[in-house]
C-alpha positions as CSV (number, residue, x, y, z in Angstrom):
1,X,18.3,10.1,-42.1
2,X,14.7,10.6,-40.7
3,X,15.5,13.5,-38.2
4,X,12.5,12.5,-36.7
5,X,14.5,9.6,-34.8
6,X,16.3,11.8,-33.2
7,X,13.8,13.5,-31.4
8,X,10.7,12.5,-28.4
9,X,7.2,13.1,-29.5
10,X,5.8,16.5,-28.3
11,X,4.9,15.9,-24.6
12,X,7.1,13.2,-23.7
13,X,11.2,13.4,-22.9
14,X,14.4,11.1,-22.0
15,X,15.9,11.5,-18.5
16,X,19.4,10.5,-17.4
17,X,22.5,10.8,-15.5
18,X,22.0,13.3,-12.4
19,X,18.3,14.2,-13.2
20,X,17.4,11.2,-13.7
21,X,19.0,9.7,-10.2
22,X,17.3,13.0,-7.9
23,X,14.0,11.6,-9.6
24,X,14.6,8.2,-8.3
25,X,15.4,9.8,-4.8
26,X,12.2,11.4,-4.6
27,X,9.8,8.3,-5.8
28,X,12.2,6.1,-2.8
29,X,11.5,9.1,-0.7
30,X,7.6,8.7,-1.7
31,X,7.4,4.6,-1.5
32,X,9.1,4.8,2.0
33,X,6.9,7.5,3.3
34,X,3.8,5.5,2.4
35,X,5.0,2.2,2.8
36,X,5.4,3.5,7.0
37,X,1.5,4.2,7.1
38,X,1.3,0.4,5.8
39,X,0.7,0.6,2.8
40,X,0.8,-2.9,0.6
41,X,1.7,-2.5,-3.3
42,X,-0.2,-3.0,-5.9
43,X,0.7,-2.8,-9.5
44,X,-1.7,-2.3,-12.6
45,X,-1.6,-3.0,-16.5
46,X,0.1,0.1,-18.4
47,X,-3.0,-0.4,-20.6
48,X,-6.4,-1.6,-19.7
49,X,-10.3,-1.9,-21.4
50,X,-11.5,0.8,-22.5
51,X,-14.5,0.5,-20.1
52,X,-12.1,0.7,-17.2
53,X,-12.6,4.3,-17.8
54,X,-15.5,5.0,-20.1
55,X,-18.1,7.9,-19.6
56,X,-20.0,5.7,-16.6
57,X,-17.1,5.3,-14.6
58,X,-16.9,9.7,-14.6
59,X,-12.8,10.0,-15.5
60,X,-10.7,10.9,-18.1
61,X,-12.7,11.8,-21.5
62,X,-12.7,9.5,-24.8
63,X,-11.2,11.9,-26.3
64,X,-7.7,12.7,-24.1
65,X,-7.4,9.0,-24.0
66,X,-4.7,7.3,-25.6
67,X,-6.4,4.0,-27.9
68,X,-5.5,1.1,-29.1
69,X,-7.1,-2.7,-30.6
70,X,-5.9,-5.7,-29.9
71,X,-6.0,-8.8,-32.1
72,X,-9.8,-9.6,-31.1
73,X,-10.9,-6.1,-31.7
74,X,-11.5,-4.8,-28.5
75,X,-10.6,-1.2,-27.6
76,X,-7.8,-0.4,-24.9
77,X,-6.5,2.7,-23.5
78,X,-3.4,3.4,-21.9
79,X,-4.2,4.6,-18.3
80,X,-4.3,8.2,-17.9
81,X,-5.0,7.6,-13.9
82,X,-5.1,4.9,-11.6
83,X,-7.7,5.4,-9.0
84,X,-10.5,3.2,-11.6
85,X,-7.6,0.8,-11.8
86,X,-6.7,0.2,-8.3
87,X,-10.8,0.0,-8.0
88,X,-11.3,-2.6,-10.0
89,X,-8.5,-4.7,-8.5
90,X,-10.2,-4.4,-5.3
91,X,-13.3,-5.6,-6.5
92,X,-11.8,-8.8,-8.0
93,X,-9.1,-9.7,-5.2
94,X,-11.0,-8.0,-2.3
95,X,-14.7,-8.8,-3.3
96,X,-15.5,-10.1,0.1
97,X,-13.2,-8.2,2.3
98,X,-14.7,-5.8,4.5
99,X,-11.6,-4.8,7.1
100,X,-9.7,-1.7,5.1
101,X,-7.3,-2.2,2.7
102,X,-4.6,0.2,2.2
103,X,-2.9,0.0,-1.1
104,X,-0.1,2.1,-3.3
105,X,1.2,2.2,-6.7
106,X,3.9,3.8,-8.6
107,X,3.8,4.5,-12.3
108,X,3.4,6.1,-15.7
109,X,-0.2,8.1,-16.6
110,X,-0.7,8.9,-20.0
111,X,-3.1,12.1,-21.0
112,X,-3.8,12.7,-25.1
113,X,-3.9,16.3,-24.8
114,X,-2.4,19.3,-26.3
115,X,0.5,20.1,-24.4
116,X,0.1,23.7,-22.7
117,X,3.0,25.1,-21.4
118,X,5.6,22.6,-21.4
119,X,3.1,20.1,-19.9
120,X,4.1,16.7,-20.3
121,X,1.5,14.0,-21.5
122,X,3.3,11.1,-19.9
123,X,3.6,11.3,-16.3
124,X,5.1,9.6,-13.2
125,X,2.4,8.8,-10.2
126,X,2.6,7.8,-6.9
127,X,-0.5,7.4,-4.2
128,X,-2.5,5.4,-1.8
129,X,-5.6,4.1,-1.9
130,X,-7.5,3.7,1.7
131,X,-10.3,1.2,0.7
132,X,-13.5,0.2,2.6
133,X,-12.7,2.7,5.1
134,X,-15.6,5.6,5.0
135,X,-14.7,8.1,8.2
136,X,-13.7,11.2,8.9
137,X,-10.4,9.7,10.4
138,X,-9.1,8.0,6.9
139,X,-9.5,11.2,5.1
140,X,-7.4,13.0,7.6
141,X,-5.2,9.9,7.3
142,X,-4.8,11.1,3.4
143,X,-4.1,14.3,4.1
144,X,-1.2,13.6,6.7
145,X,-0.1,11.4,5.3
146,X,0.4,13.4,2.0
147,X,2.2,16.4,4.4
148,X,4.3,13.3,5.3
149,X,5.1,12.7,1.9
150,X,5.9,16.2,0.5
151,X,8.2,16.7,3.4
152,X,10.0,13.6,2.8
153,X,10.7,14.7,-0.5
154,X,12.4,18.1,0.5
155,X,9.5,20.5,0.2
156,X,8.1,22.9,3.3
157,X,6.4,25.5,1.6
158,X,3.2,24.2,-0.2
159,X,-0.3,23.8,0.9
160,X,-3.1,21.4,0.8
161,X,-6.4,23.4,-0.7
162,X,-9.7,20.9,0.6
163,X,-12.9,21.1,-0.6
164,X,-16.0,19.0,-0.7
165,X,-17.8,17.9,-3.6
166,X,-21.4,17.4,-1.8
167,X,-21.8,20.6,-0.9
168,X,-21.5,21.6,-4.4
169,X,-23.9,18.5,-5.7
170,X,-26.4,19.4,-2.5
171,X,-26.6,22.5,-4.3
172,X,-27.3,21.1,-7.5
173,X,-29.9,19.4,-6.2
174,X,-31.4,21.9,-4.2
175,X,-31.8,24.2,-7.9
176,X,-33.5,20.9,-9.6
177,X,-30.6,20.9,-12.1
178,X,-30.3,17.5,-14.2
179,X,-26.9,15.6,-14.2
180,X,-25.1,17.1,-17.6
181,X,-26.1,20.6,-16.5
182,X,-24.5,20.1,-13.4
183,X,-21.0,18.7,-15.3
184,X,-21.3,21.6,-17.5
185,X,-21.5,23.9,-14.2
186,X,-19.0,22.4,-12.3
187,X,-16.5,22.9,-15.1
188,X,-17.4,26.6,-15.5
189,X,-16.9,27.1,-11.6
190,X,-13.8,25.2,-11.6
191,X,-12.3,27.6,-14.5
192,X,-13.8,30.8,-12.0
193,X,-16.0,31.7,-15.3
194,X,-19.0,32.9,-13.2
195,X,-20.0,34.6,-16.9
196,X,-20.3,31.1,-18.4
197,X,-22.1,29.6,-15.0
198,X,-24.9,32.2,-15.2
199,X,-25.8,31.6,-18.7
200,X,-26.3,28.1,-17.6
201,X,-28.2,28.9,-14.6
202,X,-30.4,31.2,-16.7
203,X,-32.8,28.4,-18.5
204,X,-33.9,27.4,-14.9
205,X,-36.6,28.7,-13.0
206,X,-34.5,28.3,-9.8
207,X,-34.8,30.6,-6.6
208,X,-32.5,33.8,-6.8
209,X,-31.0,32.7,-3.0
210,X,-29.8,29.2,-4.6
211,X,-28.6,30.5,-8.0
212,X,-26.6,33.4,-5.9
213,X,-25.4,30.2,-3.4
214,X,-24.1,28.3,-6.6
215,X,-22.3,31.7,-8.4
216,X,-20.4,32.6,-4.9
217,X,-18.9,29.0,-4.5
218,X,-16.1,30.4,-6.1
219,X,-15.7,32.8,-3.0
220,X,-16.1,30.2,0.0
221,X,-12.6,29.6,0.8
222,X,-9.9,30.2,3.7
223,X,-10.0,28.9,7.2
224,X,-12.7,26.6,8.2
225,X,-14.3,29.3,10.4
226,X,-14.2,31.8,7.0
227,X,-17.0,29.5,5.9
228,X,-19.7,30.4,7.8
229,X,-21.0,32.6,4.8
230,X,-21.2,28.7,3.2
231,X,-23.5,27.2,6.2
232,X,-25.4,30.9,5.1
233,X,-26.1,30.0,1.7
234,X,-26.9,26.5,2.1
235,X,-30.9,25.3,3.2
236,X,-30.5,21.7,2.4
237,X,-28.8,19.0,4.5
238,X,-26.6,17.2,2.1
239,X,-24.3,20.4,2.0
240,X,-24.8,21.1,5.9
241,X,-23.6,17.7,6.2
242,X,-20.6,18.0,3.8
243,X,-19.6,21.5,5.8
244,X,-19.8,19.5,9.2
245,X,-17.5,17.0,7.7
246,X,-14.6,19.7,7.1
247,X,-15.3,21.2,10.4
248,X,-14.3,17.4,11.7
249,X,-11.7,17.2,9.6
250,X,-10.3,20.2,10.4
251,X,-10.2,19.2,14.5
252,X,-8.6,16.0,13.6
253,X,-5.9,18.3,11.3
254,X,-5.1,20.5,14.0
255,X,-4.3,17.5,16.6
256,X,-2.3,16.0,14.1
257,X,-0.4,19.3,13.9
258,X,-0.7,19.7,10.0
259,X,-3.3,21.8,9.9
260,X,-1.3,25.4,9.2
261,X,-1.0,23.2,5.6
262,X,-4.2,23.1,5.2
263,X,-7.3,25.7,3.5
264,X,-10.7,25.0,2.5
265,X,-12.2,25.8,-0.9
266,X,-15.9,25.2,-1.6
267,X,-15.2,26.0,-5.2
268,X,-12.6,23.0,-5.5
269,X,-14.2,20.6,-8.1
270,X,-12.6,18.0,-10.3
271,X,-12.8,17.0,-14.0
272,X,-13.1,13.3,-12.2
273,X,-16.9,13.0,-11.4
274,X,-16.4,9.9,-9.4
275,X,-15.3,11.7,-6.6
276,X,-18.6,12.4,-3.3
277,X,-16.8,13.5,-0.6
278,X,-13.7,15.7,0.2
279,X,-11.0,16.9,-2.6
280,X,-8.0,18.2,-1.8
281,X,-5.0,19.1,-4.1
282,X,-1.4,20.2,-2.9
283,X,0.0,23.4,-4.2
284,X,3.7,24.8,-4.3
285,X,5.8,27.4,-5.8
286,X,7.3,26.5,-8.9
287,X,4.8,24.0,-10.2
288,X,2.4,25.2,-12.7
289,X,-0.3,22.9,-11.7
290,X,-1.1,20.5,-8.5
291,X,1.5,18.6,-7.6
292,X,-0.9,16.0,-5.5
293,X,-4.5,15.4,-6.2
294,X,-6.8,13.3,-4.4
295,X,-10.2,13.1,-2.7
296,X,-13.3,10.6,-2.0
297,X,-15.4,8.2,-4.2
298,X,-17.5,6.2,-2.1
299,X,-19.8,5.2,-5.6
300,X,-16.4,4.3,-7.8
301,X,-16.1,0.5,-6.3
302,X,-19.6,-0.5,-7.2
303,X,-19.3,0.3,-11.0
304,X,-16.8,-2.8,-10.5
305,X,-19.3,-4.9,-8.3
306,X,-18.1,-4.2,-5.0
307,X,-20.0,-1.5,-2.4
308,X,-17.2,-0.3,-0.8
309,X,-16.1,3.7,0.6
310,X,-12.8,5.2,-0.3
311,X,-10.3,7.8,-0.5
312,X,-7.0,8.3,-2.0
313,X,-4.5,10.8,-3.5
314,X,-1.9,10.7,-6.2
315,X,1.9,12.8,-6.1
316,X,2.7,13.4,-9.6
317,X,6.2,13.0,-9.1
318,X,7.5,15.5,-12.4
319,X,5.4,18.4,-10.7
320,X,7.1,17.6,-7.5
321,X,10.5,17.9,-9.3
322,X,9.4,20.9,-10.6
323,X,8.7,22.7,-7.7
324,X,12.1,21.0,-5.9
325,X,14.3,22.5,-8.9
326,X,12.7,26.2,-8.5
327,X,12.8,26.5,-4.7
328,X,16.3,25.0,-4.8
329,X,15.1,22.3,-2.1
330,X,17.5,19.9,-0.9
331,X,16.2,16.7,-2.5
332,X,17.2,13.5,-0.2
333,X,20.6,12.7,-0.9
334,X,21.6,9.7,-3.0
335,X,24.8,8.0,-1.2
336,X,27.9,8.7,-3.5
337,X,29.5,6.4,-4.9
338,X,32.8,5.3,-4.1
339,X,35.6,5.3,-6.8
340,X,38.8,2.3,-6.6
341,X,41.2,2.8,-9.1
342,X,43.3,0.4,-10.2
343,X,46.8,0.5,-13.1
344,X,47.7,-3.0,-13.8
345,X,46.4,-6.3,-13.2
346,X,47.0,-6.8,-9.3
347,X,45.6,-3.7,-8.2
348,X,42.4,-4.6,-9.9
349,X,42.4,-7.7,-8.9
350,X,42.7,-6.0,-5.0
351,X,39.9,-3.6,-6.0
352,X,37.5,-6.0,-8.1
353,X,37.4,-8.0,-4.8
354,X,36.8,-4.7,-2.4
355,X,34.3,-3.5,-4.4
356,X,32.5,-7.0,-4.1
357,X,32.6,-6.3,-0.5
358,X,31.3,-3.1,-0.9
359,X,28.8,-3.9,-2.7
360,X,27.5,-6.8,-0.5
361,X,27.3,-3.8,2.1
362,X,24.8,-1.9,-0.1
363,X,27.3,0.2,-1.6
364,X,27.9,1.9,-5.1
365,X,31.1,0.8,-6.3
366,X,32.9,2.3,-9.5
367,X,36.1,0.9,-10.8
368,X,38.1,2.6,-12.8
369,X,41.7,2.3,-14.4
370,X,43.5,0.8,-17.3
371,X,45.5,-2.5,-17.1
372,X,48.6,-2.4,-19.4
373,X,48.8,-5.4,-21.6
């Protein structure tokens, strides 16, 4: 026998039984959370055109995708994240829309990466989508609405890091630097390699005030008011403006009494480069990476045709579990279900017809017995 059978490719695994129901109770306590902000469903292809999510669109590399041909030749991937998806459905059904649209989705993501540290390459997402919506007030709609959501789910000790990517590209600009160069740095910065970000810096005839602004991103983080050293550094608008944003946000957090959840990190980037406004991702003990991610792409929609603002976030629902399992956080409870036992054929006759009734209430039924023949 091929043992091979036997056994999940690295990065991928079966779940069942108890596991498998607590999971289920977290993604229902996900959908409901959502779904009470008004969220409408949406559901995407498992696997889409490989331009869905090429090098223009700024996600996932060619090379941690998952390919695939079809019969004509063309190339598809298996999503490795939804946000492009969800965008381009809004451009086709939604192309002359303008009120906002609020959309979720639930589903697998699929990453072809070595896995580090137990990391799995097939992933269970949940998230909303706030489309055509470009205030101040929808992303402090995200981020409530993501406290909602981890809350929901059991958890009370995590926190929402949020950052904004223009202050970071109005910086860019300010130093002159071209569009790969600034990739290149924003990678360093996010790995906190200030070694690697000043050998890029060094080609560049830029001013020692903006190359030392750049190098101490890494260190503007805390409370909004422990980023006044940010407002210091910065001497172009585009990253005044993206600072004044997060002081709004942060007004709009505190009436909504979420913000002791809530930091700021200037040196938050993603590996997404469609994102132009805030990021935030959602931390909590136990889970060895973010266990929500979202942020702003105001420029995604128009790859796809449509000029349209937005902002969303995704729970990845495994890291979520994660974190559950090692704070021992009571996950909502699944109802139990209820047992009739039966030992001949007119006691399971009386219980086959209870549990119907049972049943038709919403409830789990098991029977269980043995009629003697």
């Amino acid at each position: 026998m091929n043992l091979n059978i036997l056994h999940t490719p690295e990065g991928v695994r079966d779940l069942y039984g108890a596991e498998l129901r607590r999971k289920h109770q977290v993604e229902t306590a996900v959908r409901g959370t959502i779904d009470s902000f008004g969220y409408e469903p949406i559901e995407t292809p498992t696997f889409e055109f490989f331009d869905v999510f090429s090098r223009e669109v700024g996600t996932t590399p060619s090379k941690d995708l998952y390919k695939l041909f079809d019969k004509d030749g063309n190339t598809l991937v298996l999503r490795p994240d939804f946000t492009p998806s969800i965008a381009r459905c809004a451009a086709i059904y939604f192309m002359k829309d303008s009120a906002p649209l609020r959309l979720s989705y639930e589903g697998k993501t699929f990453a072809n990466v070595k896995s580090l540290q137990g990391k799995l390459q097939e992933v269970t997402q949940m998230g909303a989508e706030l489309i055509q919506d470009g205030s101040v007030q929808a992303d402090a709609e995200m981020i409530i609405l993501v406290v909602s959501v981890l809350k929901a789910c059991g958890l009370e000790n995590f926190q929402i890091s949020v950052g904004h990517m223009e202050y970071f590209k109005g910086l860019c600009e300010e130093a002159g630097l071209d569009r790969d160069t600034e990739i290149a740095l924003r990678e360093a910065i996010s790995a906190k390699n200030i070694f690697a970000a000043e050998e890029l810096l060094a080609p560049f005839s830029i001013s020692e005030d903006v190359k030392q602004a750049l190098l101490k991103v890494t260190d503007l983080f805390g409370s909004v008011m422990d980023l006044g050293l940010a407002r210091e550094l910065a001497h172009n608008a585009r990253s005044i403006a993206a600072l004044d944003r997060l002081k709004a946000l942060s007004e709009i957090l505190k009436a909504g009494g979420v913000d002791r959840y809530v930091s700021y990190d200037l040196g938050l980037l993603s590996k997404y480069h469609y994102y132009t406004g805030i990021i935030f991702k959602a931390y909590s003990y136990g889970a060895g990476d973010a266990i929500v991610k979202g942020g702003r792409y105001d420029q995604l929609l128009h790859y796809f045709g449509k000029d349209a603002p937005a902002v969303g976030f995704a729970v990845v629902v495994d890291d979520v579990m994660e974190a559950l399992d090692y704070q021992k956080a009571a996950i909502p409870a699944a109802e139990e279900a209820v047992t009739l036992s039966y030992h001949n054929e007119e006691t399971y006759l009386k219980a086959l017809a209870e549990a119907a009734v049972l049943r038709g209430q919403g409830r789990r039924v098991v029977l269980t017995g043995e009629v003697s023949k």
